[in-house]
C-alpha positions as CSV (number, residue, x, y, z in Angstrom):
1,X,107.2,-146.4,-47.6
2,X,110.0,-145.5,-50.0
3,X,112.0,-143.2,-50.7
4,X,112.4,-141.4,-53.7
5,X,114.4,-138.5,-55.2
6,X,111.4,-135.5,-56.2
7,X,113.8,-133.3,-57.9
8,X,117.3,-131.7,-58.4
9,X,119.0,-130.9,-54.8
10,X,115.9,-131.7,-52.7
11,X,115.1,-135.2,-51.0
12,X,112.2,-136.6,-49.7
13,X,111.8,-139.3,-47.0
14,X,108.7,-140.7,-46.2
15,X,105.1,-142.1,-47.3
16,X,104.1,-141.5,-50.7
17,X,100.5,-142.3,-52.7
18,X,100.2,-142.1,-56.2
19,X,104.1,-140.6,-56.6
20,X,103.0,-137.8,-54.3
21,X,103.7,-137.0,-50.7
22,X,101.4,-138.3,-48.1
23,X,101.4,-139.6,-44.7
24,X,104.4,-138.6,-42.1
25,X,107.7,-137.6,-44.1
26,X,110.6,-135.6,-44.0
27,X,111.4,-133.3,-46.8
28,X,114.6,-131.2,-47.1
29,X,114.7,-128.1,-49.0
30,X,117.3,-127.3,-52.1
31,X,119.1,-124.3,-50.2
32,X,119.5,-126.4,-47.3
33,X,118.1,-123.6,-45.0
34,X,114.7,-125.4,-44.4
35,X,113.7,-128.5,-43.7
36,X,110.0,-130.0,-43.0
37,X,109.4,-132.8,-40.7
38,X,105.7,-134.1,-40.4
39,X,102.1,-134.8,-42.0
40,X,101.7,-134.6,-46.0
41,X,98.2,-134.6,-48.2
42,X,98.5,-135.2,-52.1
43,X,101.9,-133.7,-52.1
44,X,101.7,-130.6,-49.4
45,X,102.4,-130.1,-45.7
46,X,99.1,-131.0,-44.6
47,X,98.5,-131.8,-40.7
48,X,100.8,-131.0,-37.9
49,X,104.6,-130.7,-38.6
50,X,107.3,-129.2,-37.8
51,X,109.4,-126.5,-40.0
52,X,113.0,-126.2,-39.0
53,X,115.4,-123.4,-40.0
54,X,118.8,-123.8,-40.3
55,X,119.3,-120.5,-37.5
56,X,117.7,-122.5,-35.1
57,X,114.1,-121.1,-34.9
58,X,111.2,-123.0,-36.2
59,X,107.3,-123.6,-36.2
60,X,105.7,-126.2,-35.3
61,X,102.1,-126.7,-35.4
62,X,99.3,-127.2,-37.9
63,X,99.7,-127.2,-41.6
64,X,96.8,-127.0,-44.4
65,X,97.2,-127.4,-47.6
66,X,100.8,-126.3,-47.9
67,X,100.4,-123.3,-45.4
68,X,100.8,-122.5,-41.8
69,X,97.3,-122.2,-40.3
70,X,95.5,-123.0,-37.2
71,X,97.4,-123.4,-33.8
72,X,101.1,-122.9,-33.3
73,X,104.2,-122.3,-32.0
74,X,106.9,-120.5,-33.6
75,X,110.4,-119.3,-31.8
76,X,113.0,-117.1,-33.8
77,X,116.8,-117.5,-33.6
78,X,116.0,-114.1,-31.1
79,X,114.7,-115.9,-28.3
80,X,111.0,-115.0,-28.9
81,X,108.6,-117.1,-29.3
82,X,104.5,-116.9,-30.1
83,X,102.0,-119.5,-28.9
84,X,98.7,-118.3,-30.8
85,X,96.5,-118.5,-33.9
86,X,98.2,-118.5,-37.7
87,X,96.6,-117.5,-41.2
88,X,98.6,-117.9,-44.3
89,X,101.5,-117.8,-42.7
90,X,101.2,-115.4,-40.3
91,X,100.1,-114.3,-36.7
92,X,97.0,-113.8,-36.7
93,X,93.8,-114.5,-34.0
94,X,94.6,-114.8,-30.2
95,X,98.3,-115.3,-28.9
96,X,100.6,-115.1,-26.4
97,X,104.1,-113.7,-27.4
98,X,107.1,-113.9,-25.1
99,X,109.5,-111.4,-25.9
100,X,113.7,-111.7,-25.5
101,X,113.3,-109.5,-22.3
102,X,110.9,-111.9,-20.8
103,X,108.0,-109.4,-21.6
104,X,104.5,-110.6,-22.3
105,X,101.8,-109.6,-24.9
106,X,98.5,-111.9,-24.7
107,X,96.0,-110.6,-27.1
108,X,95.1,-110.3,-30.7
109,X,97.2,-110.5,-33.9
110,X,96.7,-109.2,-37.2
111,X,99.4,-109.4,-40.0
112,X,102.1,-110.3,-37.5
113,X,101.2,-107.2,-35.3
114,X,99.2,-106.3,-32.4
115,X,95.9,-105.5,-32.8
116,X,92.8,-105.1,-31.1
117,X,92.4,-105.6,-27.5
118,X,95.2,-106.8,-25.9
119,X,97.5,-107.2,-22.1
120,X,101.1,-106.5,-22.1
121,X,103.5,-107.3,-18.8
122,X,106.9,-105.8,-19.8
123,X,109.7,-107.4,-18.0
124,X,109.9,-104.2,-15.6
125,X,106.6,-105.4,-13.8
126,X,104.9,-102.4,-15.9
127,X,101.0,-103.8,-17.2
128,X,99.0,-102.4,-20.2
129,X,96.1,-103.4,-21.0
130,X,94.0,-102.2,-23.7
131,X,93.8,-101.4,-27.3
132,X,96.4,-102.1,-30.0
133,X,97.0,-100.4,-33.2
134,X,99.7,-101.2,-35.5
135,X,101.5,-103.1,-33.0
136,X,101.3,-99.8,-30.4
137,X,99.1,-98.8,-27.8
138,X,96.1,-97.0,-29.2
139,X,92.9,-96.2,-28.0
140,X,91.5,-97.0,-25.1
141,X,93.9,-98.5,-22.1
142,X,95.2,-98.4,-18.4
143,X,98.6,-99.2,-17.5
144,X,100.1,-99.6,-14.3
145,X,104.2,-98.4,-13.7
146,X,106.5,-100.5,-11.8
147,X,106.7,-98.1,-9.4
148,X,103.1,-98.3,-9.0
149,X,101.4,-94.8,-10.8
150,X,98.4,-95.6,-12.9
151,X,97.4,-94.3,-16.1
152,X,93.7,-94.8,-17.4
153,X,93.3,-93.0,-20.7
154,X,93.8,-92.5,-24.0
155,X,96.6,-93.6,-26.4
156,X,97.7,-92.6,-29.9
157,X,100.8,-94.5,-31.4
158,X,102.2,-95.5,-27.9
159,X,101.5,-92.3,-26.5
160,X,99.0,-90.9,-23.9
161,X,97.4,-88.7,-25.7
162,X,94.2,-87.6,-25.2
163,X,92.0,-87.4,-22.1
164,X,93.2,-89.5,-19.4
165,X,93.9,-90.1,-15.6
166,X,97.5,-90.4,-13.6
167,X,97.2,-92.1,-10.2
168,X,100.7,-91.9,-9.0
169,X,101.8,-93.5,-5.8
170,X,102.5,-91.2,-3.7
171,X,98.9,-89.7,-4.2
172,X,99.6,-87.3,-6.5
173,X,96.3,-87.4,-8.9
174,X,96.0,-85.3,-12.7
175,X,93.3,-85.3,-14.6
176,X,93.4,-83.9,-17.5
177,X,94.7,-83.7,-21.3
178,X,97.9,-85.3,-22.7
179,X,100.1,-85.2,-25.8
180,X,103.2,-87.3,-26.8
181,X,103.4,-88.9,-23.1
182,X,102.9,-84.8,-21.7
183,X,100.3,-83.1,-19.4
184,X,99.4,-80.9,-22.4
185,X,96.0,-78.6,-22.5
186,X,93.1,-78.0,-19.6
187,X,94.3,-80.2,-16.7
188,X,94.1,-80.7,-12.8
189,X,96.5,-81.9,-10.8
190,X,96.1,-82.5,-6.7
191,X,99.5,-83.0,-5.7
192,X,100.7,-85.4,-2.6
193,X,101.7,-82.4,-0.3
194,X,98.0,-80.9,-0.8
195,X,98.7,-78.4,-3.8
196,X,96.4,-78.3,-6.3
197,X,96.8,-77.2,-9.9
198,X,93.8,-76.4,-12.1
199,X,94.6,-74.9,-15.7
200,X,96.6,-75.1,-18.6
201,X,99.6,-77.4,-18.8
202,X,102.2,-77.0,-21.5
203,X,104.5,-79.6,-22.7
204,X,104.3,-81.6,-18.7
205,X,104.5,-78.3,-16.8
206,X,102.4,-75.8,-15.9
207,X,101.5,-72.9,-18.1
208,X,101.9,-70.4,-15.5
209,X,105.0,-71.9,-13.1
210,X,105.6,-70.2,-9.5
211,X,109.4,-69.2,-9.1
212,X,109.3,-67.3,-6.8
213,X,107.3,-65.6,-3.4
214,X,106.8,-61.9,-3.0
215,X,106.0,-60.0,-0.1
216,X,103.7,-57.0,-1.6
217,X,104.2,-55.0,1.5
218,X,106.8,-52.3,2.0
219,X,110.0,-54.1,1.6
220,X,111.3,-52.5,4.9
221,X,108.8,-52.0,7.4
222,X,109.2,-49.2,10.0
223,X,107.0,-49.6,13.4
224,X,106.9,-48.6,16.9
225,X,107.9,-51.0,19.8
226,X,105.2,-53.7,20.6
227,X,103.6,-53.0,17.1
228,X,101.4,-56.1,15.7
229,X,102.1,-56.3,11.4
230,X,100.9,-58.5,8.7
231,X,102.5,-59.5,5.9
232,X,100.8,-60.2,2.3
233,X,102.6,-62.7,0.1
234,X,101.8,-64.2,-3.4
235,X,103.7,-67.0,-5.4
236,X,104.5,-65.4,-8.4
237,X,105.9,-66.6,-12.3
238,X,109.4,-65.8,-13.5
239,X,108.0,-62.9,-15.0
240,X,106.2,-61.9,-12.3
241,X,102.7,-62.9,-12.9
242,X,100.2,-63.9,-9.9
243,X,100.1,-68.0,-10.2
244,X,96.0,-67.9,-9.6
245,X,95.6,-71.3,-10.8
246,X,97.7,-72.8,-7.7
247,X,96.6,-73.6,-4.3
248,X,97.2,-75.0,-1.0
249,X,101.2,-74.3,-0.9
250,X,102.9,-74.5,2.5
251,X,104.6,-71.0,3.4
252,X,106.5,-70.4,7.1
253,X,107.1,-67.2,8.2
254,X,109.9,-66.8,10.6
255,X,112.0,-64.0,11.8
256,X,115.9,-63.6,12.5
257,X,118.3,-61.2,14.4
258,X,121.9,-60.5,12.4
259,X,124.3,-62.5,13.6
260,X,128.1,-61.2,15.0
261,X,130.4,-63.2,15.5
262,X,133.0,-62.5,18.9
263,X,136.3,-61.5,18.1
264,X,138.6,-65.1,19.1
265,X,139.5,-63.6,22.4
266,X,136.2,-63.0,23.8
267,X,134.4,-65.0,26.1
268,X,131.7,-65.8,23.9
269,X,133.8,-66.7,20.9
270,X,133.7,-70.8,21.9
271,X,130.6,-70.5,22.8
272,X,129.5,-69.6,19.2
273,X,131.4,-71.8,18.1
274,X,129.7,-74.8,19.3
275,X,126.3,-73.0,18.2
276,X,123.8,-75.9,16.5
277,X,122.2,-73.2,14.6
278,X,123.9,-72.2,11.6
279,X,123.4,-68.8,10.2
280,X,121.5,-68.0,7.4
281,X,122.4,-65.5,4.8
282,X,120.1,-62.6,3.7
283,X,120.1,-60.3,0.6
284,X,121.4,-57.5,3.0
285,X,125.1,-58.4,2.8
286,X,124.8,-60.1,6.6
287,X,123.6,-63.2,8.4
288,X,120.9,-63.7,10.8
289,X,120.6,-66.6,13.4
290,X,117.0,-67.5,14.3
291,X,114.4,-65.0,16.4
292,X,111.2,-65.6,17.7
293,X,108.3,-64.4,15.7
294,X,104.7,-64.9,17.3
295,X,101.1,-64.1,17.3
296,X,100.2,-60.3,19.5
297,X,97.1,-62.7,20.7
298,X,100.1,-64.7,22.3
299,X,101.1,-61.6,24.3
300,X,98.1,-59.9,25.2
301,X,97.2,-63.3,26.6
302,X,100.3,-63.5,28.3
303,X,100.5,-60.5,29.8
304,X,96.9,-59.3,30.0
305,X,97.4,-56.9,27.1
306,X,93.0,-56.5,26.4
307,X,93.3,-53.2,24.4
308,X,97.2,-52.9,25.5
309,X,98.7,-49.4,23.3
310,X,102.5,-49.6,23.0
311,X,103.7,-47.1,25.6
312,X,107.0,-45.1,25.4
313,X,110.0,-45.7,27.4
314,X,110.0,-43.5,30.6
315,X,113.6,-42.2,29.4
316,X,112.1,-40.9,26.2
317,X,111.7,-37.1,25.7
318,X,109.0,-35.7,24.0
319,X,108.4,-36.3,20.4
320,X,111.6,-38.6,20.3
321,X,111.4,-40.7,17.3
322,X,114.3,-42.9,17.0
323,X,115.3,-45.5,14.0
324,X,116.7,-48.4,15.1
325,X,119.4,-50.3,12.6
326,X,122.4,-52.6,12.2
327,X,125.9,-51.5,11.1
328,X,126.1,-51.9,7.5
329,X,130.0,-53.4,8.3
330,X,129.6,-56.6,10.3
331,X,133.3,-56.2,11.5
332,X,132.4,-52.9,12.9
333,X,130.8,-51.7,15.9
334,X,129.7,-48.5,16.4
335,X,131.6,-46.0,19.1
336,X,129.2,-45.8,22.0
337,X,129.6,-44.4,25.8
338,X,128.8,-47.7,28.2
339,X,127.6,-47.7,31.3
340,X,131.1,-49.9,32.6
341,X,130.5,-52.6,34.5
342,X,133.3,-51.8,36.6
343,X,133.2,-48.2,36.6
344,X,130.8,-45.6,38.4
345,X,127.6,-44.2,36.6
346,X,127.6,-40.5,35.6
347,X,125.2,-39.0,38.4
348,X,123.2,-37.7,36.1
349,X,122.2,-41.3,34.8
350,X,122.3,-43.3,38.0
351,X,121.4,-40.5,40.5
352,X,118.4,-38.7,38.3
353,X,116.9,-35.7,40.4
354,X,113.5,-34.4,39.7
355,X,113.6,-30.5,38.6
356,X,112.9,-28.0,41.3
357,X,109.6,-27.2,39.8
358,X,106.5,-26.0,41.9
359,X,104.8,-29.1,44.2
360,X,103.2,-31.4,41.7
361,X,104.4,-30.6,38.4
362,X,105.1,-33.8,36.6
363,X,108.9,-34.0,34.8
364,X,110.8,-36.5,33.1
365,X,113.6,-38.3,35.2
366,X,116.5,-37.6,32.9
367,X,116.8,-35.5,29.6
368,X,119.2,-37.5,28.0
369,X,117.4,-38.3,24.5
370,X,117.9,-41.6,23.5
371,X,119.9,-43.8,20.7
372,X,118.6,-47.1,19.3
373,X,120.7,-50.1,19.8
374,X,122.3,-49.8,16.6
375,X,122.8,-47.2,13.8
376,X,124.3,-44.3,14.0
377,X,127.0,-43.0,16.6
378,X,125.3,-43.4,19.9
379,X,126.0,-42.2,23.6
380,X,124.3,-45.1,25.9
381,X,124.9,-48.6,25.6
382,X,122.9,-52.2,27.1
383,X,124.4,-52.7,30.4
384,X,127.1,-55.5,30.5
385,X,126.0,-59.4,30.9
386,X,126.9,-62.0,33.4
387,X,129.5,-64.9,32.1
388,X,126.5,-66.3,30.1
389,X,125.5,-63.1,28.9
390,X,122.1,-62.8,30.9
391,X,121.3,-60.6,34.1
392,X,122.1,-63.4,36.8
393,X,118.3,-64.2,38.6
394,X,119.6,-63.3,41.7
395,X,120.4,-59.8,40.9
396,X,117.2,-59.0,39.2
397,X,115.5,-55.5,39.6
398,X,112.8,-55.6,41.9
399,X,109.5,-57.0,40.0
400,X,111.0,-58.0,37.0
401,X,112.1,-61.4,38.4
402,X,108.5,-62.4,37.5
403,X,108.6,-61.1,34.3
404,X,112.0,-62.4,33.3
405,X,110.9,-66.0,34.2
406,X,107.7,-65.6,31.7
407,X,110.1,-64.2,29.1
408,X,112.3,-67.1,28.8
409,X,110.1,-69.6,27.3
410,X,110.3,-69.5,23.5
411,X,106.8,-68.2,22.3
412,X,104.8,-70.2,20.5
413,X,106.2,-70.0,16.3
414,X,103.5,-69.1,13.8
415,X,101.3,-71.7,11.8
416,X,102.0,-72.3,8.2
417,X,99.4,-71.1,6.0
418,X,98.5,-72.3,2.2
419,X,97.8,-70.3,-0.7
420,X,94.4,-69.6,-2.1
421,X,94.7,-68.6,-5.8
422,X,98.3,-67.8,-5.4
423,X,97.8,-65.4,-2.5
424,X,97.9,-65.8,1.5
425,X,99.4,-63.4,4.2
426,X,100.0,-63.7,8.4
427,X,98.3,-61.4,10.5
428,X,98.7,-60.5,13.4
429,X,102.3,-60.7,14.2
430,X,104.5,-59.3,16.6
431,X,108.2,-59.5,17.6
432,X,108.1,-60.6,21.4
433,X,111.0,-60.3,23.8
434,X,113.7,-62.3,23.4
435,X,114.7,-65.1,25.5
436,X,116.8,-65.5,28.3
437,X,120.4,-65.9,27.2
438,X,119.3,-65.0,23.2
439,X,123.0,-65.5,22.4
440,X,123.0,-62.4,19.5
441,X,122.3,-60.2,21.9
442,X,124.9,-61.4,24.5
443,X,127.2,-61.2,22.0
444,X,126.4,-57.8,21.0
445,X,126.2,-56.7,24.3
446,X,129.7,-57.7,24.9
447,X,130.8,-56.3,21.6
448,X,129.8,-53.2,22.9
449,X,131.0,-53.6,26.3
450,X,134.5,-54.4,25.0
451,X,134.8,-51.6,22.6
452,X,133.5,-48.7,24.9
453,X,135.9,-50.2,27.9
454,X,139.2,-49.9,25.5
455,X,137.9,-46.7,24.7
456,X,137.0,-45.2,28.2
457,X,140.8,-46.3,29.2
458,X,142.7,-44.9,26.4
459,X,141.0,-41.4,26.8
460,X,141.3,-39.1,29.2
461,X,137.5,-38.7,29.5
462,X,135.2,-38.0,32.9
463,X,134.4,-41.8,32.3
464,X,138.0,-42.9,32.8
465,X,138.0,-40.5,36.1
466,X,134.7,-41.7,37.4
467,X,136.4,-45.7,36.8
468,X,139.7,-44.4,38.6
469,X,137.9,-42.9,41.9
470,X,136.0,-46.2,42.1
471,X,139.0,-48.5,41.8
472,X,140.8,-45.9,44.2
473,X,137.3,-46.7,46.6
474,X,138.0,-50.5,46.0
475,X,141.3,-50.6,45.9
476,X,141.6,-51.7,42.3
477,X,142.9,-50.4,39.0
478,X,141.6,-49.8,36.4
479,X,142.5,-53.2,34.2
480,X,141.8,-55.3,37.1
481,X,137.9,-54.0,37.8
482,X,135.9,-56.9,37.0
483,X,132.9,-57.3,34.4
484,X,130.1,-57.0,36.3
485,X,127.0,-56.1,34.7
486,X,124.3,-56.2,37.6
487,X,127.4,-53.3,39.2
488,X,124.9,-50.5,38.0
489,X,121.9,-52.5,39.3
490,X,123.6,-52.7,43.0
491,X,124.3,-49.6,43.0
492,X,120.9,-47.7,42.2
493,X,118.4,-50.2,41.3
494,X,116.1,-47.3,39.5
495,X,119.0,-45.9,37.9
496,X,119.7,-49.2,36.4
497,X,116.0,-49.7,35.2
498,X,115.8,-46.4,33.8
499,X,119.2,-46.9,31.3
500,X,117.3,-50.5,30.4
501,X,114.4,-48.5,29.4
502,X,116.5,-46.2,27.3
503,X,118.1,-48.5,25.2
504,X,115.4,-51.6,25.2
505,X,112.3,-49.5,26.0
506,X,109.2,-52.1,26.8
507,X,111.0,-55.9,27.0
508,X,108.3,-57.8,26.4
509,X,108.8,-56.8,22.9
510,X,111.6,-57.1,21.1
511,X,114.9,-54.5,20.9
512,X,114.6,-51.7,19.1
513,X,116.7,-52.9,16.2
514,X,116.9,-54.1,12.8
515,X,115.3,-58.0,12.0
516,X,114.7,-59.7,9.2
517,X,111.5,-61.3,8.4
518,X,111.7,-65.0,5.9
519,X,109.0,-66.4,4.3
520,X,109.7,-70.2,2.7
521,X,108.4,-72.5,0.6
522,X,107.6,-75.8,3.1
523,X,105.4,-77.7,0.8
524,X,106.3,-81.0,1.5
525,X,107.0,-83.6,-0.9
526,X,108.5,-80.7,-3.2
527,X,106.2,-79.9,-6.0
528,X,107.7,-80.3,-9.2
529,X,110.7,-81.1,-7.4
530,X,111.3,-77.5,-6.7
531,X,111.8,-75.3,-4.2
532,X,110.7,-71.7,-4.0
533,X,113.5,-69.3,-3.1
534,X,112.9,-67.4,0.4
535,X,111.9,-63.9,0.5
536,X,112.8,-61.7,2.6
537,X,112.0,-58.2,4.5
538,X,113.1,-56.0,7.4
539,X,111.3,-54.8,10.0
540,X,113.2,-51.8,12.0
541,X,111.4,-51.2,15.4
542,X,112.2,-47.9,17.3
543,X,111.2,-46.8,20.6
544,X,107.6,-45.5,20.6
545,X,106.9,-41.5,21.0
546,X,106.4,-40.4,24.2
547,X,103.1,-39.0,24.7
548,X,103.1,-35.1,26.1
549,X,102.9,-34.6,30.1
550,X,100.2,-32.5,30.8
551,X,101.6,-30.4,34.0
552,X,99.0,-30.6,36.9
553,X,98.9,-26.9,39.0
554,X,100.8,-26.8,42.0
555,X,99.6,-26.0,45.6
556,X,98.7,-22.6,46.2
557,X,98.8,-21.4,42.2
558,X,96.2,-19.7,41.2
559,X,94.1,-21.6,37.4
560,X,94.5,-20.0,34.7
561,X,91.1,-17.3,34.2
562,X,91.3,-17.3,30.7
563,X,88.0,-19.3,29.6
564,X,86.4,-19.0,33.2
565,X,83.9,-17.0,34.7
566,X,83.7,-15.4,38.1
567,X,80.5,-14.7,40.3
């Protein structure tokens, strides 16, 4: 061995044959940058050795003829390293390359790049494996997300692109076309929640996107007491085109009753207060608490309704049609005549007399016409309610205990239903009775109650003599007579039912009144992310018509001869 100076600024240690390099030495590079550490052949790195740059990263592996080739590792000042095949110099064969980030690429090189078929674990947990092109995913490939989606498809430049298959975790599946990472072209997607998608997709969303649902019916419905209604709805675009390519989203249908809110001194006020449910606002400039909606099967089961018509309130006069509404000002209630708990009935009302007709004519029990719940001005009221705003059990009419206990379950809500082409629709529905103790209506009722009382004493009206002769009978005045509201009821039970029937005509149905029917997206997990906006109708119900009388002869008349025949 010797050592011997080769030229200007570079040194060579190491075994030598015929003045050249060979055997094990260690050479040292003019600029000082490199240095070489290893096997020599007739002057050139020839073997395994080890090439060392002053940045700290290297190779070391096998050498021929002056060149890296073969087997190798190389490591960068970066902190990434490549195990693999070399040719002249470069990556090229099989090799493993551990990136800075701890990702992993085990496949094939070509010119320092990936190429060819190839798996790559980025540092995320995120797998490809698949072609290489350029150094990028292309072709052919599957990769699986960290948060555990699966794509198996095609790639262009590090792109889906192409055909290809999303499995995402939450079940959601599309199949279909992609472009630049983008559900782009003909495409299906069946969504986690049950929605499915089929058509075109533009730029990762759908070509036609619902925004929002319509009710195609009459956006105010008007119907008679213990009317059954359908409702026909479609999810529709922004610009109001039917989404037909979209099925199975969830819509509920549910029904609400505006909501008043007690002035602070009324009984009811803390009551409210401590409501869970909070009201929900409507387009019609007022909110509405939560009101049964069910299925007219439910009821005619119920109450044995086989072939059941909708029959007028005995209080109704002929060809009385009456529209029932709410007060456009929430604050405001309208002026109405009550029935006072504490005051005595007008004997027309609670003391009806049939007319002195012949024997057997058939008459109504009162003439008084009249006057939905809300609206217009009014003359009758709903009789006042007991401290929790219901008629108290033991004070119940005679037979309507029974029917009172089977009104105050809540009635069965309606099922969801899912779109078919962007359309669906509930049939079949009907507005039952409300509950015992509905709190709107208590709340109402004593609205009313309160209103007409400070009117009927601060006007010198037959009402305000009526409540004076029966606080004179009871020894009371006027401010001290209590709220009673079954008062009416003791007094003349049929009375009492007949002013019921007036105002609330056939309670197993709901009021004559103003509600508002709400139809909501509940497709569950969102699609998109998005929620459709709630739409929204109202359904008025008024008393039914009363059907004519036909008069029956009385005893000892003589029938009519016109259209007869006599022996």
């Amino acid at each position: 061995m010797a050592s011997k100076t080769v030229a200007k600024g570079q040194r060579y240690i190491g075994e030598t044959k015929q003045q050249l390099r060979d055997g094990y030495g260690i050479y040292k590079y003019s600029n000082s940058f490199f240095r070489y550490e290893g096997d020599w052949k007739e002057g050139k790195k020839h073997g395994h050795g080890k090439l060392v740059m002053a940045d700290g990263s290297y190779y070391e592996g096998e050498f021929i003829h002056g060149e890296i080739e073969g087997h190798g590792f190389r490591k960068w000042s970066s902190g990434v390293t490549y195990s693999g095949q070399f040719l002249d110099g470069e990556m090229n064969g099989h090799g493993v390359m551990t990136y800075a980030d701890n990702s992993v690429y085990e496949g094939e090189f070509l010119g320092n790049k990936r190429e060819g078929h190839g798996i790559f674990k980025q540092s995320d947990g995120a797998i490809y494996e698949g072609s290489f092109h350029n150094d990028k995913k292309h072709g052919e490939g599957s990769q699986q997300y960290l948060n555990g989606d699966v794509y198996i498809g095609d790639w262009i430049k590090g792109c889906r692109q192409g055909s290809g298959e999303l499995r995402c975790a939450d079940g959601t599946l599309y199949d279909g076309q992609w472009r630049n990472d983008l559900y782009n072209g003909e495409g299906t997607m069946i969504h986690s929640s049950g929605m499915t998608y089929e058509g075109m997709w533009i730029n990762g969303r759908p070509a036609v996107e619902a925004a929002k649902i319509s009710i195609i019916n009459d956006p105010e419905l008007d119907m008679y007491q213990g009317t059954s209604f359908s409702i026909e709805v479609e999810v529709r675009s922004e610009s109001g085109e039917l989404v037909s390519p979209e099925n199975g989203r969830s819509l509920q249908i549910t029904a609400g009753f505006r909501h008043y809110m007690p002035s602070q001194t009324s009984p009811l006020f803390d009551l409210i207060e401590d409501m869970e449910e909070k009201p929900s606002p409507t387009p019609y400039g007022y909110d509405v608490v939560a009101y049964p909606l069910t299925e007219y099967s439910y009821i005619e089961e119920k109450y044995c309704l086989d072939g059941y018509i909708p029959k007028p309130s005995t209080a109704l006069t002929e060809a009385t049609t009456v529209e029932a509404s709410i007060p456009e000002e929430p604050a405001h209630v309208p002026q109405i005549e009550v029935i006072h708990p504490g005051s005595e009935a007008p004997e027309e009302t609670t003391k009806p007399e049939p007319s002195k007709t012949d024997e057997g004519a058939v008459t109504d029990v009162t003439s008084t016409e009249p006057s939905p719940l809300a609206g217009s001005e009014q003359t009758e009221s709903a009789p006042a309610t007991a401290a929790e705003g219901s008629v108290a059990t033991d004070q119940q009419l005679p037979g309507t205990a029974d029917l009172a206990e089977e009104s105050s379950p809540i009635p069965p809500a309606i099922n969801d239903q899912k779109t078919e082409s962007g359309r669906t629709s509930f049939k079949g529905l009907v507005l039952p009775g409300a509950p015992i103790g509905y709190r709107p209506f208590n709340v109402l009722d004593i609205m009313l109650e309160e209103e007409a009382r400070t009117k009927t004493r601060n006007s010198k009206t037959a009402g305000l003599a009526q409540q004076l002769r029966l606080g004179a009978k009871l020894g009371k005045t006027v401010d001290d007579m209590p709220i009673d509201a079954t008062l009416l009821e003791k007094r003349d039970p049929k009375a009492y039912k007949i002013k019921r029937e007036k105002l609330y005509g056939d309670e197993r149905f709901a009021r004559p009144a103003e509600y508002v029917i709400m139809v909501n997206d509940v497709t569950e997990p969102l699609f998109f992310g998005k929620r459709l906006p709630t739409a929204y109708c109202l359904v008025r119900i008024q008393h039914p018509k009363k059907s004519k009388k036909v008069k029956t002869p009385s005893k000892g008349s003589k029938p009519s001869s016109r259209g007869s025949t006599h022996d």
